[in-house]
Legacy VTK file of the C-alpha trace (Angstrom):
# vtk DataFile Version 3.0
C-alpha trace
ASCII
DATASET POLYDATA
POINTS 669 float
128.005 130.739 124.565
124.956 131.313 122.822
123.426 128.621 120.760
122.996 129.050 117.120
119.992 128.066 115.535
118.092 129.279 111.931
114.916 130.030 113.590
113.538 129.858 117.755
110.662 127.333 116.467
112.958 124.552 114.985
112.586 121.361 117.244
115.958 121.074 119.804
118.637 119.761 118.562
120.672 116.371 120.198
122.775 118.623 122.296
120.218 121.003 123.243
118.545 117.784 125.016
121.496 116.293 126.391
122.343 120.279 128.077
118.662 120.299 129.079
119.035 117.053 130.913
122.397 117.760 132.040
121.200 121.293 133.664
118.523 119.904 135.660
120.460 116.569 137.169
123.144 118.828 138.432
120.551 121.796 139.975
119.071 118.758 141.750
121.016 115.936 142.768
118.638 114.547 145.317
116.476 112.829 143.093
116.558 109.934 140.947
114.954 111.149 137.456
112.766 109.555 134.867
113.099 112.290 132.172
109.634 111.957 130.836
110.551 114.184 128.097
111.796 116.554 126.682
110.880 119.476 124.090
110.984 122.788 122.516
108.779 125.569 124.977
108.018 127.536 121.596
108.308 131.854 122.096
105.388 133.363 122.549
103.378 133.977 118.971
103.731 137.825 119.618
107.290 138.107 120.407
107.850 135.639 117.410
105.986 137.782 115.131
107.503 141.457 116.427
111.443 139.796 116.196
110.500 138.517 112.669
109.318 142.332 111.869
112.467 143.299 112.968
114.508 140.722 111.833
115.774 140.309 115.239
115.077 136.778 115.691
118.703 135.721 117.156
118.049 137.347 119.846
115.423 134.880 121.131
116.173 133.444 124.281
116.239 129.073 123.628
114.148 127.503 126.554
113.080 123.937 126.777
110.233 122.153 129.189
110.593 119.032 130.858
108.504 116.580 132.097
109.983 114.530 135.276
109.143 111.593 137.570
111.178 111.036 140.743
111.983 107.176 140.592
111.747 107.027 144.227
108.573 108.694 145.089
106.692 108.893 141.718
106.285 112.299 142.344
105.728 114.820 138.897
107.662 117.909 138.498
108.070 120.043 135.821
111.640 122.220 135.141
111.879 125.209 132.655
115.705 125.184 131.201
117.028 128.597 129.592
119.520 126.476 126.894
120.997 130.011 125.821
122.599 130.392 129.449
122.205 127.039 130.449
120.672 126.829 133.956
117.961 126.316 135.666
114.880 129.037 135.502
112.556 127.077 137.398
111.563 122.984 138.846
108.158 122.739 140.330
106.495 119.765 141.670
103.018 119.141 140.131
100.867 118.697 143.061
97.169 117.392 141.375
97.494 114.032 142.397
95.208 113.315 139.239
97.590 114.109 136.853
99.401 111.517 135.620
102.638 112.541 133.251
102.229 110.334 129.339
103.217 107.119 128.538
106.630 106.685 126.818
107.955 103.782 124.681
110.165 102.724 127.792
106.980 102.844 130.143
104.981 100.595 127.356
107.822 98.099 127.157
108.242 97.310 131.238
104.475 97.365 131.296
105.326 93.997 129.109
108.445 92.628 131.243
106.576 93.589 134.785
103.305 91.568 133.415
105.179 88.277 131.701
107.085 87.995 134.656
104.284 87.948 137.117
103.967 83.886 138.297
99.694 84.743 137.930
100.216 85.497 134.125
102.417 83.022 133.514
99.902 80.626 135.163
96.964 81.542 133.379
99.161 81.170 130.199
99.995 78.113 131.036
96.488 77.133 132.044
95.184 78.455 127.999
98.117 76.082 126.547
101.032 78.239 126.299
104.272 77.518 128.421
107.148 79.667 126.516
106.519 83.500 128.074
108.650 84.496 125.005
105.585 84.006 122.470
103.044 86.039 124.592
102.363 89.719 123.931
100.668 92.696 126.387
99.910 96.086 124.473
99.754 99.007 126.177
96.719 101.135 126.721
95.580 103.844 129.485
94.162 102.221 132.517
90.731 103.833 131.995
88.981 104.850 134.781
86.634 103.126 136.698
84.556 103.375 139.920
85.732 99.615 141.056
88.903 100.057 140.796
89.914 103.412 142.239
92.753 102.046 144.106
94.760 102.138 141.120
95.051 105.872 140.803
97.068 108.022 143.118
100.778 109.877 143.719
103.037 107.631 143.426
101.262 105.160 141.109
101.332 104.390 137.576
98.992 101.716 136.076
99.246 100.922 132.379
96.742 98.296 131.440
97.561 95.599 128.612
95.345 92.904 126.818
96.890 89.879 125.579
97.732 87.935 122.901
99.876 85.052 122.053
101.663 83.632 119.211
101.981 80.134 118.209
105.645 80.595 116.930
108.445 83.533 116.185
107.092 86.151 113.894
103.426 84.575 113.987
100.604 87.432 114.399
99.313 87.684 117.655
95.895 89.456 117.171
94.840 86.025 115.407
95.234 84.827 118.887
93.770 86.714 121.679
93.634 85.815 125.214
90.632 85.910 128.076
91.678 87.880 130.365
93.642 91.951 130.822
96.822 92.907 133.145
97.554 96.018 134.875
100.887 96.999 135.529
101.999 99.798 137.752
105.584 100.622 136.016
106.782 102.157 139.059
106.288 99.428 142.025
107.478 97.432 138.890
104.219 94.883 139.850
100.928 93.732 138.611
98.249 95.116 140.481
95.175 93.983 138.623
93.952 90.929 136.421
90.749 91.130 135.204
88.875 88.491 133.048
86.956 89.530 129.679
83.541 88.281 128.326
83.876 85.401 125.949
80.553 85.327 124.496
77.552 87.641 124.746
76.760 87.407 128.477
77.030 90.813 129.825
79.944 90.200 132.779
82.587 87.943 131.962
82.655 83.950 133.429
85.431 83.667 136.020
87.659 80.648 136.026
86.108 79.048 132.771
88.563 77.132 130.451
88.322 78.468 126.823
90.303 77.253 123.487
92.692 80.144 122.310
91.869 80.607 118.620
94.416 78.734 117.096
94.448 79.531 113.304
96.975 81.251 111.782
96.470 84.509 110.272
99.419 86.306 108.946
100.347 89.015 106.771
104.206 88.574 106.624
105.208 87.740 103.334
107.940 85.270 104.685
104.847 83.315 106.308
102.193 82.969 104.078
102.081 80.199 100.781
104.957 79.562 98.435
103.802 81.483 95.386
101.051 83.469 97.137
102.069 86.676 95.554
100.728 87.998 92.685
103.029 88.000 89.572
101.550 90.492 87.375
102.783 93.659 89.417
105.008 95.630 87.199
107.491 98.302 88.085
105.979 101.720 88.590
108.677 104.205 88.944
108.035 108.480 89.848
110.984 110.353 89.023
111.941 113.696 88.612
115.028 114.099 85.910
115.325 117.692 86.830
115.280 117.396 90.257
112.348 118.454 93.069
110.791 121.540 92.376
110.704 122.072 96.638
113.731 124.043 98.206
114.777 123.269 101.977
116.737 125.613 104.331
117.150 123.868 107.037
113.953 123.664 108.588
112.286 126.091 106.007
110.165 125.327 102.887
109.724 126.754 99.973
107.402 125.501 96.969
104.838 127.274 94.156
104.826 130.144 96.685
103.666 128.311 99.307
106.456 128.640 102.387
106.539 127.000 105.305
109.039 125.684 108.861
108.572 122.287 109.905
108.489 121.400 113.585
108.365 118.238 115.335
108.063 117.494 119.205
107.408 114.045 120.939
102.969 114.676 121.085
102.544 115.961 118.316
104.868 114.507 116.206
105.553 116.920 112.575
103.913 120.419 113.445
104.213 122.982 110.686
104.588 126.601 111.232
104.459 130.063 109.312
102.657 128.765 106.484
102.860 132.013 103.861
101.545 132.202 100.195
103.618 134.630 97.782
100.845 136.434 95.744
103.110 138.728 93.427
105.509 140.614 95.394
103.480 140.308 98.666
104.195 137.538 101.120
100.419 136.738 102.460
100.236 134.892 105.805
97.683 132.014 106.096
97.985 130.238 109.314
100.786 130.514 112.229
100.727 126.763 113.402
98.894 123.689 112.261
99.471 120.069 113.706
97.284 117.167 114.680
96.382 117.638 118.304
94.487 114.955 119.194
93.306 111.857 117.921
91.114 109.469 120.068
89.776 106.154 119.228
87.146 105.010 121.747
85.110 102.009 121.478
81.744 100.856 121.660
81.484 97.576 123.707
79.886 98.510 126.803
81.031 95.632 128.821
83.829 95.557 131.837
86.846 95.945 131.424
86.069 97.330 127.685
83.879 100.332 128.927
87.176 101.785 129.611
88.954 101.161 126.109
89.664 104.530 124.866
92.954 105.878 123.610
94.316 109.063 123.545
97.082 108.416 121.516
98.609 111.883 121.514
98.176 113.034 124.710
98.547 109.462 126.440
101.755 108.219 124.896
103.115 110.719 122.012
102.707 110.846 118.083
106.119 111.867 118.274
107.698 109.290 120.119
105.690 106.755 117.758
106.716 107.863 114.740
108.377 105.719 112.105
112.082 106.059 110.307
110.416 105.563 106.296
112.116 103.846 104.129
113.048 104.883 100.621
110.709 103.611 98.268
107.874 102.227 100.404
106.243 104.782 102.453
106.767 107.690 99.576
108.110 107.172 96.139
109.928 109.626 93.863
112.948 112.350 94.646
112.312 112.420 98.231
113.934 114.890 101.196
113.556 113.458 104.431
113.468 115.512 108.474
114.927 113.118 111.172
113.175 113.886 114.621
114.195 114.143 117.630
113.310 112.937 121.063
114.458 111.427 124.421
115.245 108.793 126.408
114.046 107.593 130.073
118.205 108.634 130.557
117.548 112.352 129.258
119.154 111.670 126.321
118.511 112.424 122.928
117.007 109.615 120.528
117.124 110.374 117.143
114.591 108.971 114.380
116.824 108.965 111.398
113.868 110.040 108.497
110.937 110.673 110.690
109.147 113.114 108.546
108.967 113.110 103.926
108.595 115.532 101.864
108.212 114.768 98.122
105.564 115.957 94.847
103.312 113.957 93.389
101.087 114.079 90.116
97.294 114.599 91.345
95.866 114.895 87.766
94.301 117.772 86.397
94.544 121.083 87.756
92.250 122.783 84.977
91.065 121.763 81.403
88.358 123.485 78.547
87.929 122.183 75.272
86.224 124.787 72.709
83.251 122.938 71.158
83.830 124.978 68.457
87.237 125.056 67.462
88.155 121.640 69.272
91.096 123.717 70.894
91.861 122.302 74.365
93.672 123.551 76.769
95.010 120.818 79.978
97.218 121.503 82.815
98.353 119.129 85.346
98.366 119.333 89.006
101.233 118.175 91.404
101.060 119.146 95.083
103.988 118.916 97.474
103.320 116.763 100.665
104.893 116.718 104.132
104.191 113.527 106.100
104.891 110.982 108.511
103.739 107.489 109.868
103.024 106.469 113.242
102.869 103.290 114.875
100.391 103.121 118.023
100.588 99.609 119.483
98.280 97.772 116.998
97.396 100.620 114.493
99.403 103.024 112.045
98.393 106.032 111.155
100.190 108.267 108.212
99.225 111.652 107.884
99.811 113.612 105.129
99.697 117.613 105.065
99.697 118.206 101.011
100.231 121.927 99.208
98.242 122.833 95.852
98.966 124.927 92.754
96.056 126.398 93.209
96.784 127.672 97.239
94.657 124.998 98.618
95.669 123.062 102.125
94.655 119.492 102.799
95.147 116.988 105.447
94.802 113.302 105.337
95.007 110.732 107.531
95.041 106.652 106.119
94.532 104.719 109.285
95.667 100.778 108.739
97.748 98.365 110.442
95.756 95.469 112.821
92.793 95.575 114.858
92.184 95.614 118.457
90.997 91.850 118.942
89.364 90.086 121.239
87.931 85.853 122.149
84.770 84.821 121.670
84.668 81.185 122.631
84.053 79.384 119.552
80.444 78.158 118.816
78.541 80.909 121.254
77.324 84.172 120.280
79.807 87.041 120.404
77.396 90.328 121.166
75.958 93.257 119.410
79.571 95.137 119.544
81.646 93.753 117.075
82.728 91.807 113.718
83.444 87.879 113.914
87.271 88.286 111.581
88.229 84.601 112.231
87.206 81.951 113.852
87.089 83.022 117.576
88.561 86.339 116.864
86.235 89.293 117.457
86.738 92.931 116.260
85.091 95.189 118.175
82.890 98.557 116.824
84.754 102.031 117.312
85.626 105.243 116.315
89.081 107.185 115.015
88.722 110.536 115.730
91.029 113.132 115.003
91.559 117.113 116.453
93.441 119.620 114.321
94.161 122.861 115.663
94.501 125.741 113.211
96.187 128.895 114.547
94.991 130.761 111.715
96.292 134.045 110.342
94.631 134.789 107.058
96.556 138.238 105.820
96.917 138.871 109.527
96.854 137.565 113.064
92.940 138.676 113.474
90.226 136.790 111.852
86.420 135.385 112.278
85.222 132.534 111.633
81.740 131.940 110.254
79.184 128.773 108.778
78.151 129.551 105.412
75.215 126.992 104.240
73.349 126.531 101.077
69.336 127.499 101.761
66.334 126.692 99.210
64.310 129.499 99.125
60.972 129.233 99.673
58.514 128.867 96.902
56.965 132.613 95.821
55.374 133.499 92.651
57.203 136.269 92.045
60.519 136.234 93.277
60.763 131.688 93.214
58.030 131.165 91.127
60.065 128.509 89.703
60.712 127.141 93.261
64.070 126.149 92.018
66.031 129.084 93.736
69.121 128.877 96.606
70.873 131.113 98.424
73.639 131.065 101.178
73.653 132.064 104.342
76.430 133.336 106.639
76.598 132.998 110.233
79.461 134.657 111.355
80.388 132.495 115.550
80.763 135.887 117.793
81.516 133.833 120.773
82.878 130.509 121.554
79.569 128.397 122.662
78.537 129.559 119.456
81.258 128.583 117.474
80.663 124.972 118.693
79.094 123.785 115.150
78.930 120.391 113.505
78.834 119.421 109.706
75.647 119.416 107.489
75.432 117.461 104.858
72.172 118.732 103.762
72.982 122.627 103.609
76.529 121.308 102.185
77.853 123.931 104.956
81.830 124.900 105.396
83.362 127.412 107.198
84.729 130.914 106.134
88.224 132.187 108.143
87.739 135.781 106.741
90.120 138.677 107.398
87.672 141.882 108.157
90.468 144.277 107.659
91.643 142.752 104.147
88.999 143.426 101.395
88.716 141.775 97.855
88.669 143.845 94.969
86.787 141.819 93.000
83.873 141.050 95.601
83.950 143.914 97.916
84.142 141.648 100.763
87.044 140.197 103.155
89.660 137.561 101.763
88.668 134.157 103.273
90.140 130.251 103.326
86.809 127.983 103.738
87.373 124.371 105.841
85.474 121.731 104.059
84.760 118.984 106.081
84.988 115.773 104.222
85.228 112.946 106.875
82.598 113.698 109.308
81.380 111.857 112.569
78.637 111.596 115.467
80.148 110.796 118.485
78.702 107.397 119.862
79.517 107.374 123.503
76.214 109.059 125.543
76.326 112.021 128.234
75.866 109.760 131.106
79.785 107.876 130.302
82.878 109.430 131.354
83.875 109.349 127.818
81.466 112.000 127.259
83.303 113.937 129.402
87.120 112.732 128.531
87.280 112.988 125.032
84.480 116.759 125.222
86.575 117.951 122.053
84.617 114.925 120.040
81.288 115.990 120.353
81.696 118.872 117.665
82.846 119.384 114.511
84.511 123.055 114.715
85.369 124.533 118.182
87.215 128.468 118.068
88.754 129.602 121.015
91.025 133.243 121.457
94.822 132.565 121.187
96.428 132.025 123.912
100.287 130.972 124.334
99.176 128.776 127.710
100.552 125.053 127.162
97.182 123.648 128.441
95.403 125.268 125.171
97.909 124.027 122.990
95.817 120.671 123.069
91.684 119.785 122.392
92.169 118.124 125.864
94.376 119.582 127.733
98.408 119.479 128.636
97.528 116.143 130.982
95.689 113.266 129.980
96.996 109.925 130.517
94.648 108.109 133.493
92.801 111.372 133.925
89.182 110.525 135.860
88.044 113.584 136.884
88.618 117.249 136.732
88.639 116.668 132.854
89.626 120.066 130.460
89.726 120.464 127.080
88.235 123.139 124.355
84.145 122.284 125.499
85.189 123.801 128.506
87.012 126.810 127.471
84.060 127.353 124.982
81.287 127.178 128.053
83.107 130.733 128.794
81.658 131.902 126.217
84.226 134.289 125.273
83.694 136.914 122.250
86.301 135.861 119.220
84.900 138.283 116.942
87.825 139.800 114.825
90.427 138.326 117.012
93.310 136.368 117.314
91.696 132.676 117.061
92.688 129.040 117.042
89.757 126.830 114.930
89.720 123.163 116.275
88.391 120.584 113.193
87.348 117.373 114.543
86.444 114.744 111.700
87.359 110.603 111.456
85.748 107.188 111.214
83.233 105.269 113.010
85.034 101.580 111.970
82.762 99.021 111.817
85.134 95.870 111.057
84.967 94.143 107.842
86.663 90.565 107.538
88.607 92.226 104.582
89.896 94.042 107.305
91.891 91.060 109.007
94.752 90.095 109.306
95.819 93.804 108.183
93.661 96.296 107.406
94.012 98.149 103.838
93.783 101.974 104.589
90.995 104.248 105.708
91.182 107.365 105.239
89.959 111.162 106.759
90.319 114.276 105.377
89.397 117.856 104.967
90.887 120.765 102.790
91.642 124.606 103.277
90.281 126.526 100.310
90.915 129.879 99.303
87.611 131.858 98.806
87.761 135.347 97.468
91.078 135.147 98.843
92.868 135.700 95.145
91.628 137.535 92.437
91.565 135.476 89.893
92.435 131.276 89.514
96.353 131.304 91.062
97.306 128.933 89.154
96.891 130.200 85.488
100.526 130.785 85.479
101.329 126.593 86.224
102.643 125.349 82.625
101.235 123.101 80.657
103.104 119.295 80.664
103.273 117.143 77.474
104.818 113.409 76.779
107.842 114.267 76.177
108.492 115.896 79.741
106.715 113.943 81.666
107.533 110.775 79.687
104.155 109.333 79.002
104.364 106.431 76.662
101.293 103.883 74.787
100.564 100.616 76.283
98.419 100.250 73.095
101.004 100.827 70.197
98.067 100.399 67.322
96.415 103.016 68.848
97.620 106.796 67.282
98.264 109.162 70.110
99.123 113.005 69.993
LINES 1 670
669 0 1 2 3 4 5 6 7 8 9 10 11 12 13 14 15 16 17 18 19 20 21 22 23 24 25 26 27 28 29 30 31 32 33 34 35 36 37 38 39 40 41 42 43 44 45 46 47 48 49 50 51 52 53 54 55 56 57 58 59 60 61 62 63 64 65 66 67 68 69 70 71 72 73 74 75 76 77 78 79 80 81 82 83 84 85 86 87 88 89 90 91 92 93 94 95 96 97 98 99 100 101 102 103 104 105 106 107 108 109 110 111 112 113 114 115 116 117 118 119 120 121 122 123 124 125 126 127 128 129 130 131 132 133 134 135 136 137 138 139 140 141 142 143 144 145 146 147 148 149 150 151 152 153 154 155 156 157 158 159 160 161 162 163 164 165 166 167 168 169 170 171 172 173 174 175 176 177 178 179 180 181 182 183 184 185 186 187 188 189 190 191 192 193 194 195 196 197 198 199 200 201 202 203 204 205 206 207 208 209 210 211 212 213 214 215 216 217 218 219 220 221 222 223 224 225 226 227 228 229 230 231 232 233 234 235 236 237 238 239 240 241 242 243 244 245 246 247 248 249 250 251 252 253 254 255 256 257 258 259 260 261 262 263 264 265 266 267 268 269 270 271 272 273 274 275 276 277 278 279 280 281 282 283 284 285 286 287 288 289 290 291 292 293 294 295 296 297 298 299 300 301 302 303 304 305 306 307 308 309 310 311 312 313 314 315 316 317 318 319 320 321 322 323 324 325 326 327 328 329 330 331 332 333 334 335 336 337 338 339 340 341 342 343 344 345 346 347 348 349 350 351 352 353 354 355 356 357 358 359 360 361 362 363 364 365 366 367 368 369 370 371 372 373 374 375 376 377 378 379 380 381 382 383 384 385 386 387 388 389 390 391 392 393 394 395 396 397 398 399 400 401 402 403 404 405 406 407 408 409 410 411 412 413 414 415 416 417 418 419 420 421 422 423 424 425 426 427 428 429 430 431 432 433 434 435 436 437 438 439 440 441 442 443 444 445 446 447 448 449 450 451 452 453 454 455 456 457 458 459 460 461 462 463 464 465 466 467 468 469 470 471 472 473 474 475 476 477 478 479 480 481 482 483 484 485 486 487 488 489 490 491 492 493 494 495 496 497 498 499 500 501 502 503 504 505 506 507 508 509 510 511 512 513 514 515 516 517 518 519 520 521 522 523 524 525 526 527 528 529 530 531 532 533 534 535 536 537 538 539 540 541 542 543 544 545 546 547 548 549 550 551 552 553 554 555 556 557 558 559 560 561 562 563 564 565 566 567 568 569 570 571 572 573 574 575 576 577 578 579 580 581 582 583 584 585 586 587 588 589 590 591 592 593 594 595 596 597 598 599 600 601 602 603 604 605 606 607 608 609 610 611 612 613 614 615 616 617 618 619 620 621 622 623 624 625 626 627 628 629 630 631 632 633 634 635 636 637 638 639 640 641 642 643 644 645 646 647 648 649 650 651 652 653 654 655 656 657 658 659 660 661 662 663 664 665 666 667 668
């Protein structure tokens, strides 16, 4: 029977996992399997876009991919599962022995049991001052590579490496409390392998065997454990309703809102991926962009010294945006008429988990949208602005991250990320010097300098699937007494990227550059020229790490600010880095090595890569929880209309939006 779904690109459902699952265990019953996961292989873009011509998209055959581990042998294989015939189209064993399959939440917590069992840990607990396992805490990071410790990598091996903290009771926070030394734990021999001791002071290589005081003062953010009457009294109730109702319609994984339409997506990487983003200009429906979704993000840090020269997440590809994500909660992480998106994932058991309101969707006031008052006549004209946003909050060890995609009145696209939660601490024995690296946050707690830096790809389709991308920058023109005689003059200049090393470009503040996505075939009326959407890059960065580290080479897609490659429907181009990242040390992929092909993407089918984030250095305001930082950038349209879109978007007053005077002696309209 075939399965019935409203469109091929909505995530799999519960049972759709459980078949998947159930397919491949009884096609092979040889092997033990860890289903690593489980998701949606997406239709290729073509076929997607001819069936949707057609209206012909039942017909779309339902396939999902699966990642595997043999429990036995630790060998990777990878099985294809046709879900509208259920069987088997294909399991293949994935023979680089230096690709290691992502972390999960089940791999992250026995990389804890396998290290607080281990009688070594438990000693050097013990030997620090702490004797109940219970209270001590190992986070999970990628291993990191590194030429002393090759022995770690191989078939039939998976490290996870975790630094330490401790508590000093139930509840307590544990970054307030690092420990000296870092675990390894391979989470299929189900043993440590590795215990390496940090640096506690400046000194370059850490002291072996030296006895150190664990930082012992408390430093918590829990309400239920910080000072009877601590909290401020003089918050009032802020409430954001909507008496009407949302303004948004949903249809099952389709939405629709001030002509903006789009499908949401989710999968266990990515986490929320939206697709077939479309703009209703009159009675046309204008396509913008196929797929957009944050591919990437990487957060490597700058503390050159073993075993931190290998501290460097990649918290997509190493352990899953998706599988991190949050269930909100009404009223705290979004406020007003909200419609929530569970998402769905798996188990270690192939079966399905299911995170009951992964993904929001709600409208919020963002202040004016236009306003003119005539001097003259004192007539003034305001409308408000309310854009519709889409998010979701993930949870990455010590960090959260909630990114927001939001929709404008006035066919803009933006994308926010607010990066908070704790930070990544580490001892410095009290009274010494702690290094060049980081932030003293409390006494003997160290936060150490780094980077958040995050990789969007945008398939884009503005008014069809070919486009080109170009830099447009703002140029003084030279001095010259008869056509600058003023010297005051500027122009712009437009660079349209013909080929992908070119297209490797980085953010200027000075020429105040963005970038044009222009349709060649689709011509203004008003300007004469192709309909564009410009990127503006608001949140821009320098990677810090040099040539000479393997970071350099890692995390490539970080040393630009706009990559464009040619489409492709190839998993392995789906992401800045590649399909397989976790413990990678050599071989590494990723969109600076597709672009050293140099490839022409002139009027074609192209995906633009924006790379933007943070270079954190640590404030003691940041500790013990850090009050958001955020990243953006926004998707404008640029001679894409032809005229303001939103002249049409009514005016509010009080009585509909239900303003009222805080000052009642003051006279109001």
């Amino acid at each position: 029977m075939n399965i019935r779904i409203s469109h091929p690109l909505d995530p799999l459902l519960p049972t759709e996992i459980s078949d998947s699952s159930r397919v491949i265990v009884e096609a092979d019953t040889k092997r033990d399997w860890i289903y690593n996961t489980i998701t949606l292989l997406e239709p290729p873009k073509y076929e997607i876009l001819e069936k949707t011509k057609s209206d012909n998209l039942d017909s779309m055959i339902r396939k999902s991919v699966s990642m595997l581990i043999d429990r036995r042998t630790g060998i990777q294989y990878e099985a294809i599962v046709n879900l509208s015939q259920k069987k088997l189209e294909s399991l293949n064993q994935i023979v680089d022995p230096d690709i290691q399959l992502n972390l999960t939440p089940e791999d992250c917590i026995n990389a804890e049991r396998i290290i607080l069992d281990d009688p070594e840990v438990t000693r050097r607990c013990e030997a620090l001052g702490f004797t109940d396992m219970s209270l001590i805490g190992a986070d999970a990071w990628a291993t990191g590579y590194s030429k002393d410790h090759q022995e770690l990598f191989g078939v039939g091996k998976r490290p996870v490496r975790c630094f330490m903290y401790a508590q000093l009771f139930d509840g307590d926070n544990m970054y307030a409390h690092p420990l000296d030394f870092t675990a390894v734990a391979d989470v299929l021999s189900n043993k440590v392998v590795d215990i390496q001791d940090m640096p506690i002071n400046s000194a370059f290589m850490p002291v072996v065997n030296r006895k150190v005081q664990v930082p012992d003062k408390p430093m918590n953010y829990d309400s239920n454990f910080l000072p009877k009457d601590f909290m401020r009294k003089d918050v009032k109730p802020l409430q954001v309703i909507s008496p009407e109702g949302p303004s948004f319609k949903v249809t099952g994984n389709k939405v629709e809102w001030q002509k903006f339409a789009f499908r949401v997506g989710f999968n266990y990487r990515e986490g929320l991926v939206l697709h077939n983003i479309t703009y209703q200009d009159g009675p046309t429906t204008r396509p913008l962009f196929y797929r957009m979704a944050l591919a990437e993000m990487t957060v490597p840090y700058g503390d050159p010294r073993p075993p931190y020269q290998v501290k460097c997440a990649l918290d997509a590809g190493d352990c899953g945006l998706g599988f991190q994500t949050n269930s909100l909660e009404l009223g705290c992480d979004c406020l007003g008429n909200i419609y929530y998106f569970d998402g769905i994932v798996n188990n270690h058991a192939g079966n399905p988990v299911v995170l009951k309101n992964a993904i929001c969707l709600h409208e919020e006031d963002t202040g004016i949208l236009f306003k003119h008052t005539d001097f003259r006549t004192e007539k003034s004209i305001t409308t408000r602005s309310r854009r519709l946003v889409i998010s979701s909050i993930c949870s990455i060890v010590n960090y959260d991250y909630a990114f927001y995609w939001s929709f404008y009145q006035d066919g803009s696209i933006g994308f926010e990320v607010k990066a908070t939660g704790i930070l990544s601490t580490s001892l410095v024995a009290l009274g010494e010097p702690a290094g060049n690296f980081s932030t003293p946050v409390s006494p003997g707690v160290n936060a150490q300098y780094h980077q958040h830096i995050f990789a969007v790809r945008l398939d884009t389709m503005v008014d069809g699937v070919k486009n080109e991308i170009s830099t447009v920058d703002a140029v003084p023109l030279p001095p010259n007494p008869e056509t600058n005689p003023y010297a005051l003059g500027f122009t712009v200049k437009e660079t349209p990227l013909k080929s992908t090393k070119e297209a490797a470009t980085d953010a200027s503040s000075a020429t105040s550059r963005f970038w044009k996505i222009s349709n060649l075939a689709s011509i203004n009326p008003i300007t004469q020229m192709p309909v564009s959407y410009k990127l503006i890059s608001t949140n821009t960065h320098k990677l810090m790490a040099q040539p000479e580290s393997y970071i350099w080479e890692k995390i490539g897609f970080a040393r630009h600010s706009v990559w464009v490659t040619s489409y492709t429907d190839d998993l392995e181009q789906r992401y800045p880095d590649g399909r397989f990242v976790y413990n990678r040390n050599k071989n590494y992929t990723g969109v600076h090595k597709w672009a050293e092909e140099d490839s022409n993407i002139e009027d074609k089918d192209v995906v633009l890569w924006h790379v933007f984030g943070i270079t954190h250095i640590p404030r003691v305001e940041d500790f013990p929880i850090m009050p958001v930082e955020t990243a953006s950038f926004m998707l404008k349209p640029h001679n894409f209309f032809t005229s303001n879109p939103a002249l049409d978007v009514p005016s509010t007053n009080k009585e509909e939006n239900g303003s009222t005077m805080a000052n009642h002696n003051h006279h109001c309209c």
